[in-house]
Jmol script that loads the backbone (N, CA, C; Angstrom):
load data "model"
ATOM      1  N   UNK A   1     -68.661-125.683   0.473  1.00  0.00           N
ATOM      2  CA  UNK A   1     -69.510-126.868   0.428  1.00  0.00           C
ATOM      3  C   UNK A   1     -68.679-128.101   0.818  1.00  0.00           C
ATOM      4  N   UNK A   2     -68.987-128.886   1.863  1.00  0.00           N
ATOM      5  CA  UNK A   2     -68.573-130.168   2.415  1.00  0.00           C
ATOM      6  C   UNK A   2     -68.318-131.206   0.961  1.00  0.00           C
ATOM      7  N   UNK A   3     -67.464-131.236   0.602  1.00  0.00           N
ATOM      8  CA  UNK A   3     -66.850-132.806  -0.251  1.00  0.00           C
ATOM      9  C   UNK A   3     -68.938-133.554  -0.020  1.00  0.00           C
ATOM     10  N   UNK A   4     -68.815-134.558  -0.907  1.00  0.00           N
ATOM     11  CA  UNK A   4     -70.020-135.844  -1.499  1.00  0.00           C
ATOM     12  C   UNK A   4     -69.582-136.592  -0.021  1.00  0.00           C
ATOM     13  N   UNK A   5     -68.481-137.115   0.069  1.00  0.00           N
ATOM     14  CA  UNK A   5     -68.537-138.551   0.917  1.00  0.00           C
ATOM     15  C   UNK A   5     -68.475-137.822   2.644  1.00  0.00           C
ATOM     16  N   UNK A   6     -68.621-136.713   2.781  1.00  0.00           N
ATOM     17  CA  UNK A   6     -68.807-135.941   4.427  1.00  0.00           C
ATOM     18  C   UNK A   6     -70.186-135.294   4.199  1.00  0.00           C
ATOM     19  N   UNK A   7     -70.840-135.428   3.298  1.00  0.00           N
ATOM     20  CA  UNK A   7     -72.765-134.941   3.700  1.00  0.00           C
ATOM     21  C   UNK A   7     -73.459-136.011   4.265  1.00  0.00           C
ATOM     22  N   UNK A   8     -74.663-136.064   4.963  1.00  0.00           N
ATOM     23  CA  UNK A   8     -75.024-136.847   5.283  1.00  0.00           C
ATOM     24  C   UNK A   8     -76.049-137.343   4.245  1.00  0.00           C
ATOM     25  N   UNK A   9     -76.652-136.521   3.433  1.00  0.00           N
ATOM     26  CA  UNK A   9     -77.662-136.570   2.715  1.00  0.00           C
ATOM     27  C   UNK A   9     -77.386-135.871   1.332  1.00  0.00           C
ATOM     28  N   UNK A  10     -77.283-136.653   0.072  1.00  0.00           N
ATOM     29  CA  UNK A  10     -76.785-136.756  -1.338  1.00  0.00           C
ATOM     30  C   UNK A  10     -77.905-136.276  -2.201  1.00  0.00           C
ATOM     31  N   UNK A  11     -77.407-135.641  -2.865  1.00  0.00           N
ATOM     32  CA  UNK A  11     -78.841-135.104  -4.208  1.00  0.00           C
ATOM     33  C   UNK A  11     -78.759-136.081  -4.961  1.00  0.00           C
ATOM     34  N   UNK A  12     -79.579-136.131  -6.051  1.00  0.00           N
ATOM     35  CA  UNK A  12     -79.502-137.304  -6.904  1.00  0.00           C
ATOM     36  C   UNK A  12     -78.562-137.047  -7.982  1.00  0.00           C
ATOM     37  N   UNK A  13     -77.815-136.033  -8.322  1.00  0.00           N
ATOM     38  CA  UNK A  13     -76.587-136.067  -8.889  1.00  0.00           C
ATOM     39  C   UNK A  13     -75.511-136.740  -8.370  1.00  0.00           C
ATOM     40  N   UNK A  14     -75.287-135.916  -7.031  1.00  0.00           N
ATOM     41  CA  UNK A  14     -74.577-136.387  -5.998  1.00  0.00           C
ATOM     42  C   UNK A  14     -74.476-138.585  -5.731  1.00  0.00           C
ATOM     43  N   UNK A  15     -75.346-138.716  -5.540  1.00  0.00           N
ATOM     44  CA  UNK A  15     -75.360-140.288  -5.686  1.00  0.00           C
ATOM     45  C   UNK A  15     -75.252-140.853  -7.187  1.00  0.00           C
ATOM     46  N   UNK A  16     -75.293-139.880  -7.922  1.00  0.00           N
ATOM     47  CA  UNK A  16     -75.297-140.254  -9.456  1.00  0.00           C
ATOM     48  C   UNK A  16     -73.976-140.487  -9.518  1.00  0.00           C
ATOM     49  N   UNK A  17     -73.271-139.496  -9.393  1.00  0.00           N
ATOM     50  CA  UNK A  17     -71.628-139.113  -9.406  1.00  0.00           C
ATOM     51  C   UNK A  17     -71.208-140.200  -8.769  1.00  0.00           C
ATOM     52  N   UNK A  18     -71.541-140.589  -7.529  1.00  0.00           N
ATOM     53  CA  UNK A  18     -70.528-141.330  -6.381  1.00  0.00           C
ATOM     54  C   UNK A  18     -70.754-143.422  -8.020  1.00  0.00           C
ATOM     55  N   UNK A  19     -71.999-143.640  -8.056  1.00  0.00           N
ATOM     56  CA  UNK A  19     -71.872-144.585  -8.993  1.00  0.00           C
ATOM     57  C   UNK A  19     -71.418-144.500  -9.868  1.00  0.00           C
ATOM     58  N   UNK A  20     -71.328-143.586 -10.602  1.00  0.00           N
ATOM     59  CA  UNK A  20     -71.190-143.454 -11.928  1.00  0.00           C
ATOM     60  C   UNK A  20     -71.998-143.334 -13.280  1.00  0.00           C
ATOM     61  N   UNK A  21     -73.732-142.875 -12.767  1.00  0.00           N
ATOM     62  CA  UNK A  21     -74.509-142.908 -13.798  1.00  0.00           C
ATOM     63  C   UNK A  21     -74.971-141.692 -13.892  1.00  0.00           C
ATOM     64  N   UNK A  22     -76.000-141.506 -14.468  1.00  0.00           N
ATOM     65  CA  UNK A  22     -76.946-140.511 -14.737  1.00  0.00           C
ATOM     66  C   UNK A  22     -77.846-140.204 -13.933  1.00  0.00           C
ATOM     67  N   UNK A  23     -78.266-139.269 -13.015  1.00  0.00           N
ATOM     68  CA  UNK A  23     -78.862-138.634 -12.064  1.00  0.00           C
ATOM     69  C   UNK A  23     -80.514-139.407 -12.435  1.00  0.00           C
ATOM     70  N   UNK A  24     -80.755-139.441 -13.677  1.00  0.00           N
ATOM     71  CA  UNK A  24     -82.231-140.297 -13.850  1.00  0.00           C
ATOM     72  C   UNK A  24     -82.201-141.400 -13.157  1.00  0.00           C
ATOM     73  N   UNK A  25     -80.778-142.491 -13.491  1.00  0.00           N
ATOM     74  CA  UNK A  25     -81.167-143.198 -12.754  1.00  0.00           C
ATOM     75  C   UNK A  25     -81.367-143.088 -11.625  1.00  0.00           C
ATOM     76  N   UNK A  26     -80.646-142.585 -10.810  1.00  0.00           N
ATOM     77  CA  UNK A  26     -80.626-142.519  -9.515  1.00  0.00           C
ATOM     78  C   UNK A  26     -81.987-142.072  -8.815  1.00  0.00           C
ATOM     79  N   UNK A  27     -82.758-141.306  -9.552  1.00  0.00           N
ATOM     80  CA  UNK A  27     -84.396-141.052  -9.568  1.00  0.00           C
ATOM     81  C   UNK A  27     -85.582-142.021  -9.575  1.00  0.00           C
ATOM     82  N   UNK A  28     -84.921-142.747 -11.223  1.00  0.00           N
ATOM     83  CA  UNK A  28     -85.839-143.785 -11.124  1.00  0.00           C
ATOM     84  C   UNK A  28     -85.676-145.025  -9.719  1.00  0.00           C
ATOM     85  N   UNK A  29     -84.621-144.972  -9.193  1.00  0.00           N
ATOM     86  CA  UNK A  29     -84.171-146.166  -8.424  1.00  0.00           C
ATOM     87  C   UNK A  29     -84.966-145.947  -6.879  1.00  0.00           C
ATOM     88  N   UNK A  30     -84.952-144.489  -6.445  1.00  0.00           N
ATOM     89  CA  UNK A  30     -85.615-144.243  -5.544  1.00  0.00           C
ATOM     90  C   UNK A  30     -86.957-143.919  -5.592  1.00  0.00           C
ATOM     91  N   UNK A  31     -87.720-143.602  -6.455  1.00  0.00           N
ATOM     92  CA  UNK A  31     -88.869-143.449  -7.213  1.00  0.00           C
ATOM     93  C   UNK A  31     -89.984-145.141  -6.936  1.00  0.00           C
ATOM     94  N   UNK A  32     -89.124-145.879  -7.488  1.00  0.00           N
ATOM     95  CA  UNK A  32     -89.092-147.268  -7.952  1.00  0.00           C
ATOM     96  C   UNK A  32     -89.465-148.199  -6.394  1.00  0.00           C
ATOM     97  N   UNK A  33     -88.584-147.257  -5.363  1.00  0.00           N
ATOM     98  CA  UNK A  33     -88.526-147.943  -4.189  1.00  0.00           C
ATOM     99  C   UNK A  33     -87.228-149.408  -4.018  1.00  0.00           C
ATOM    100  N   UNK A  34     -86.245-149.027  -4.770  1.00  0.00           N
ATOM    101  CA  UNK A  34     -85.019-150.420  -4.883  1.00  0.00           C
ATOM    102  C   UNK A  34     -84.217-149.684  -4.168  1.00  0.00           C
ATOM    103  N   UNK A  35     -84.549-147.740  -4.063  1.00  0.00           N
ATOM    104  CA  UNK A  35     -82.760-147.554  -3.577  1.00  0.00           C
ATOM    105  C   UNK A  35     -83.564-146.174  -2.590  1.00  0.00           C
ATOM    106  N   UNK A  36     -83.522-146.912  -0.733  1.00  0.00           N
ATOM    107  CA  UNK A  36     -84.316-145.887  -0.620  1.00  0.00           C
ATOM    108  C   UNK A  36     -83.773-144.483  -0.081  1.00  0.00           C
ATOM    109  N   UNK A  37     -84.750-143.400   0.011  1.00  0.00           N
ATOM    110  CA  UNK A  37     -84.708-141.906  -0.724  1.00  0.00           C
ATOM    111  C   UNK A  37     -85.985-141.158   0.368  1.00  0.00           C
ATOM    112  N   UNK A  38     -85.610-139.563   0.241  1.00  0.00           N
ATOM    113  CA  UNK A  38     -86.597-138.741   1.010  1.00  0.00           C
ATOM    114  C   UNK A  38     -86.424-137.834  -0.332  1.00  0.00           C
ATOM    115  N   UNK A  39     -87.869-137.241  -0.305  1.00  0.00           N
ATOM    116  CA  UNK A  39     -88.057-135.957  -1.384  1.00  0.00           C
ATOM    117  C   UNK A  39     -87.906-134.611  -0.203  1.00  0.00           C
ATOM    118  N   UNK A  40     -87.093-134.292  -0.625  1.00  0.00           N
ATOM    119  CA  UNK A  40     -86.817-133.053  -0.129  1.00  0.00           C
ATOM    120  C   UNK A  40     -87.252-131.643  -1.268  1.00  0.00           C
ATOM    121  N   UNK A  41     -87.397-130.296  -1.072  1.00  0.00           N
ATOM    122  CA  UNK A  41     -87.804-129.348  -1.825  1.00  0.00           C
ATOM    123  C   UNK A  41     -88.146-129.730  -3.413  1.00  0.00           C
ATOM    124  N   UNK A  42     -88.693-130.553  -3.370  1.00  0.00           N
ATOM    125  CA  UNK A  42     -88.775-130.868  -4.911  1.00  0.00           C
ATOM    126  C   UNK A  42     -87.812-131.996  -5.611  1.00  0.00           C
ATOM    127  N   UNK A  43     -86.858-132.564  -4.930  1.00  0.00           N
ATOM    128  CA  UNK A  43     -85.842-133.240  -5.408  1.00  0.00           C
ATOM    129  C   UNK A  43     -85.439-134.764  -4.352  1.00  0.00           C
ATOM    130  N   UNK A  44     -85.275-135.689  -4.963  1.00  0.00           N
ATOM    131  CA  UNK A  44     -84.761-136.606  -4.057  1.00  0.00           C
ATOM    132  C   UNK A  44     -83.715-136.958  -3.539  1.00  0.00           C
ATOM    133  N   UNK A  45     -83.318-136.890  -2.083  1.00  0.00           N
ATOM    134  CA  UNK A  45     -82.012-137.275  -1.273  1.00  0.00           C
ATOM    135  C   UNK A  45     -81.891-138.608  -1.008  1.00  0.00           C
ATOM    136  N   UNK A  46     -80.596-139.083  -1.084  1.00  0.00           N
ATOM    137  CA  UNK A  46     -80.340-140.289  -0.448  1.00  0.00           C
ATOM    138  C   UNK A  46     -79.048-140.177   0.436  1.00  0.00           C
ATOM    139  N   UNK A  47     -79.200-140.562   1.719  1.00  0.00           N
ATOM    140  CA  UNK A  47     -78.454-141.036   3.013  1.00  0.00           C
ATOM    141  C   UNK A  47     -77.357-141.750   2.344  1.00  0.00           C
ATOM    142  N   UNK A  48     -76.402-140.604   3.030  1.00  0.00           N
ATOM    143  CA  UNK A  48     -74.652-141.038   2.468  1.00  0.00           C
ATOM    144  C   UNK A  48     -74.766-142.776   3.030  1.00  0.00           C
ATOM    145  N   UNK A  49     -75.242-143.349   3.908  1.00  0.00           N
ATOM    146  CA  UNK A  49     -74.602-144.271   4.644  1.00  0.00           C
ATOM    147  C   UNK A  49     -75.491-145.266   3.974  1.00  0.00           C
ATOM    148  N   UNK A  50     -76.769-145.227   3.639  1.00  0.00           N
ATOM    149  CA  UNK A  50     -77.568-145.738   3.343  1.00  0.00           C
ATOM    150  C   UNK A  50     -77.355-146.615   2.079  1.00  0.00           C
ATOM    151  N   UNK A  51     -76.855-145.417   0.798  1.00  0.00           N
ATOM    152  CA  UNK A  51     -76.092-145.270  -0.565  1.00  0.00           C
ATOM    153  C   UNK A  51     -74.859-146.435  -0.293  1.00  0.00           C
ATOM    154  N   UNK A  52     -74.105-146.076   0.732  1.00  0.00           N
ATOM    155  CA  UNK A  52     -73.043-147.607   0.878  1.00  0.00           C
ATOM    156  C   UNK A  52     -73.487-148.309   0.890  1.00  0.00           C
ATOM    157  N   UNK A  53     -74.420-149.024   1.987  1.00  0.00           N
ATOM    158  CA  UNK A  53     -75.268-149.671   1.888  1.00  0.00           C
ATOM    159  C   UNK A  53     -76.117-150.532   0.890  1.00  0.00           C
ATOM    160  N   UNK A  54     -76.368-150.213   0.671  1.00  0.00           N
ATOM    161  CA  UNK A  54     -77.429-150.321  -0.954  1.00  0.00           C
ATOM    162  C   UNK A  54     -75.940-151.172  -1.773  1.00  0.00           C
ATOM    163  N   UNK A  55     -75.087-150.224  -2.125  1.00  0.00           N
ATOM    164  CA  UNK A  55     -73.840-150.618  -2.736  1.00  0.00           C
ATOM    165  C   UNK A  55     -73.173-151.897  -2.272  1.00  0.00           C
ATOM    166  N   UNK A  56     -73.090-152.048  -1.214  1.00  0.00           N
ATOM    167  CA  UNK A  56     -72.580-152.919  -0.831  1.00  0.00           C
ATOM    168  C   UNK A  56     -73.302-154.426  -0.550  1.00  0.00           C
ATOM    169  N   UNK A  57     -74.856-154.176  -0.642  1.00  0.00           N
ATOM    170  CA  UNK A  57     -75.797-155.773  -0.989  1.00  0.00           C
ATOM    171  C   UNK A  57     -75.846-155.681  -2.406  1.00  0.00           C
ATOM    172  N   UNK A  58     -75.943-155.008  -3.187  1.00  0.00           N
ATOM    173  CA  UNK A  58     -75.730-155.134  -4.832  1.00  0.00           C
ATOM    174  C   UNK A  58     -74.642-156.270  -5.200  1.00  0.00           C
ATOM    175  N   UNK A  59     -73.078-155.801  -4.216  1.00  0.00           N
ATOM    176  CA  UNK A  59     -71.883-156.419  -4.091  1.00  0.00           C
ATOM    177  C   UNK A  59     -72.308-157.838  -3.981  1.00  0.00           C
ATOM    178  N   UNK A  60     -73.112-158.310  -2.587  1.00  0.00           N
ATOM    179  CA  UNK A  60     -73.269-159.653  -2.053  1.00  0.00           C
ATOM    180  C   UNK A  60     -74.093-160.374  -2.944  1.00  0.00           C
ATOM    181  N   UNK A  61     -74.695-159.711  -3.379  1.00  0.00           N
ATOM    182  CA  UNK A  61     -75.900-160.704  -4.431  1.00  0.00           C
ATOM    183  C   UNK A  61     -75.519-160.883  -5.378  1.00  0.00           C
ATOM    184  N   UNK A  62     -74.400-160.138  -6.023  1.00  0.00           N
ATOM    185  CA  UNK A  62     -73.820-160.722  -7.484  1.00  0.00           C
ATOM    186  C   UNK A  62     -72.536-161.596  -6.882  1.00  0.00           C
ATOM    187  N   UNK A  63     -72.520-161.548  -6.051  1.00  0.00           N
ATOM    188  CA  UNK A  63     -71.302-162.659  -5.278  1.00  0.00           C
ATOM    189  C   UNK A  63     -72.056-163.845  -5.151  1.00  0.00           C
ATOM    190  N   UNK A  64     -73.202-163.860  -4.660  1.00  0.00           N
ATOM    191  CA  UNK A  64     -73.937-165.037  -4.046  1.00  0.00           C
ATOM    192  C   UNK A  64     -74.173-165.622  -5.705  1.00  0.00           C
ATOM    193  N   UNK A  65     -74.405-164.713  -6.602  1.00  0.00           N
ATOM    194  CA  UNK A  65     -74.961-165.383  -7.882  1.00  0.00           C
ATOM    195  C   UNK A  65     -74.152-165.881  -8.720  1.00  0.00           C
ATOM    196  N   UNK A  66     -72.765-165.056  -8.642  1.00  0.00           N
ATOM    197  CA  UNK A  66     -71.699-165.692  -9.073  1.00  0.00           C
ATOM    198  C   UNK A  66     -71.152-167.265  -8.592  1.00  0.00           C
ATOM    199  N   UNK A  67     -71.501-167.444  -7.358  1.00  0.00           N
ATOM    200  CA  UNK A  67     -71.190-168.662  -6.285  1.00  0.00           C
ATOM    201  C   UNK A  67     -72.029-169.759  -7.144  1.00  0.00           C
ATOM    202  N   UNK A  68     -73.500-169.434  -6.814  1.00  0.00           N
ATOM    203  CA  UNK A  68     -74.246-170.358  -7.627  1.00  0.00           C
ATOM    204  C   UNK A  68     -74.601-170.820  -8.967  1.00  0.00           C
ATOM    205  N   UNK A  69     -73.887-169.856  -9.732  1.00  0.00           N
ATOM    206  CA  UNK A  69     -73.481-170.034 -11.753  1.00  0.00           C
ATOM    207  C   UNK A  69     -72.388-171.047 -11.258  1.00  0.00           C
ATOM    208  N   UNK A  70     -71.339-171.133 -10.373  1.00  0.00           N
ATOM    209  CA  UNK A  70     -70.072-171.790 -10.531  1.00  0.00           C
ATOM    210  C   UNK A  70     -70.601-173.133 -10.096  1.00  0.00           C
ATOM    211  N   UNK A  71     -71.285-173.024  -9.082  1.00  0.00           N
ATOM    212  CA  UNK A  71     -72.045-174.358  -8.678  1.00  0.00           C
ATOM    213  C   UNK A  71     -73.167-175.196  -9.435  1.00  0.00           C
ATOM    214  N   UNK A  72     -73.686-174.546 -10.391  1.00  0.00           N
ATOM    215  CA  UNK A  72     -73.994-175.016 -11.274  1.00  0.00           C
ATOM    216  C   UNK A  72     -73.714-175.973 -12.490  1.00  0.00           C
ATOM    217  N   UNK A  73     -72.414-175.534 -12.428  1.00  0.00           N
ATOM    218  CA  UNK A  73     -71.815-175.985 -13.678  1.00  0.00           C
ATOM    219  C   UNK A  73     -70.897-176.918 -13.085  1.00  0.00           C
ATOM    220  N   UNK A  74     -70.308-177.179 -11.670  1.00  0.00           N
ATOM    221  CA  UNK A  74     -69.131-177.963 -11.337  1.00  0.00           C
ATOM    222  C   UNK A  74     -69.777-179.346 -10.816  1.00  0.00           C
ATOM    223  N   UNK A  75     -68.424-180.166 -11.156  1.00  0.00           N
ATOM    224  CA  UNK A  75     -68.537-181.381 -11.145  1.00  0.00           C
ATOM    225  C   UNK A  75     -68.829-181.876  -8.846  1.00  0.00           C
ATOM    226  N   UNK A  76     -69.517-182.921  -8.717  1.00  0.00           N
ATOM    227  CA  UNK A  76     -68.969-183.273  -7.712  1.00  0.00           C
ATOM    228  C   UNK A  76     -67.657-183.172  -6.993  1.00  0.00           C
ATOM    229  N   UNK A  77     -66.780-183.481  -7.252  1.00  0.00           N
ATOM    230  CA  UNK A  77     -65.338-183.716  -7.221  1.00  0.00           C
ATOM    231  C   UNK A  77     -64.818-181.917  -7.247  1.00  0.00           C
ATOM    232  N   UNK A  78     -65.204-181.122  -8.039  1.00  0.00           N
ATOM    233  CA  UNK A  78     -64.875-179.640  -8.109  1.00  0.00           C
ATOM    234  C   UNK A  78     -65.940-179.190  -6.499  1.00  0.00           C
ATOM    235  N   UNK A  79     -66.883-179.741  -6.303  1.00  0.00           N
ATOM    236  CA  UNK A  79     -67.700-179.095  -4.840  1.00  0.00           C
ATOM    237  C   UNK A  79     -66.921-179.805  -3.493  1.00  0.00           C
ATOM    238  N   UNK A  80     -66.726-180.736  -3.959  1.00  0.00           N
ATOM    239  CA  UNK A  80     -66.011-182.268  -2.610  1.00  0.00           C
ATOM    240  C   UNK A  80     -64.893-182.301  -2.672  1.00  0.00           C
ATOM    241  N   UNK A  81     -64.077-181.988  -3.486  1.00  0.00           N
ATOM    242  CA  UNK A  81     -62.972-182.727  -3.353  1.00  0.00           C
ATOM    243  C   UNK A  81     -62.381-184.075  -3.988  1.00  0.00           C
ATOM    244  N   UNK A  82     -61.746-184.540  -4.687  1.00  0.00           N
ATOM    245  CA  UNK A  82     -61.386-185.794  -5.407  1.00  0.00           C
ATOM    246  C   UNK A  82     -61.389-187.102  -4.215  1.00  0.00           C
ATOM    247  N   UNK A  83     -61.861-187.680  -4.950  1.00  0.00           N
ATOM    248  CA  UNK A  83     -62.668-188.548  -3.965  1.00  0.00           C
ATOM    249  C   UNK A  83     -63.946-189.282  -3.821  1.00  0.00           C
ATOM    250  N   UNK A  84     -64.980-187.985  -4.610  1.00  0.00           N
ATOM    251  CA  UNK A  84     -66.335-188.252  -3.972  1.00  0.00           C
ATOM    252  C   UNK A  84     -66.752-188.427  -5.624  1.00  0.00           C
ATOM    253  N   UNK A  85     -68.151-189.582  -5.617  1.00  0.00           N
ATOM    254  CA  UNK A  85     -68.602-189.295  -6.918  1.00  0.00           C
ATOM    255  C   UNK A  85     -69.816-189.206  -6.913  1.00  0.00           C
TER     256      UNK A  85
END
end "model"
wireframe off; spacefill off
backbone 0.3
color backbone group
């Protein structure tokens, strides 16, 4: 059997494993329509490349949200530069 990160197409263990959760989730997520998925023989697959994917805007949006908590809270002078008021 080909290694998880050389299939093209992941069982929902398989994508469970690569995150680190419980195969439910990984069900409910494609189920749900947030993490998308093909039902294959009874079971749902998700696209090795796809799964990065997915992973990697999860990444940007808690970046982008992190950006804007910090911007929230900072002074002029912390966004501008000392100088500006």
């Amino acid at each position: 059997m080909e290694p998880v990160n050389e299939r093209r197409f992941l069982s929902a263990a398989d994508a469970a494993e690569v995150l680190g959760v419980e195969p439910r989730e990984i069900v409910e997520l494609v189920a749900s329509g947030s993490l998308p998925g093909i039902r294959v023989a009874g079971g749902w697959r998700v696209e090795h490349d796809v799964l990065q994917s997915w992973i990697d805007e999860r990444y940007e949006e808690q970046r982008r949200h992190a950006l804007w908590l910090e911007s929230q809270s900072a002074s002029i002078a912390d966004l501008f530069g000392p100088g500006h008021r």
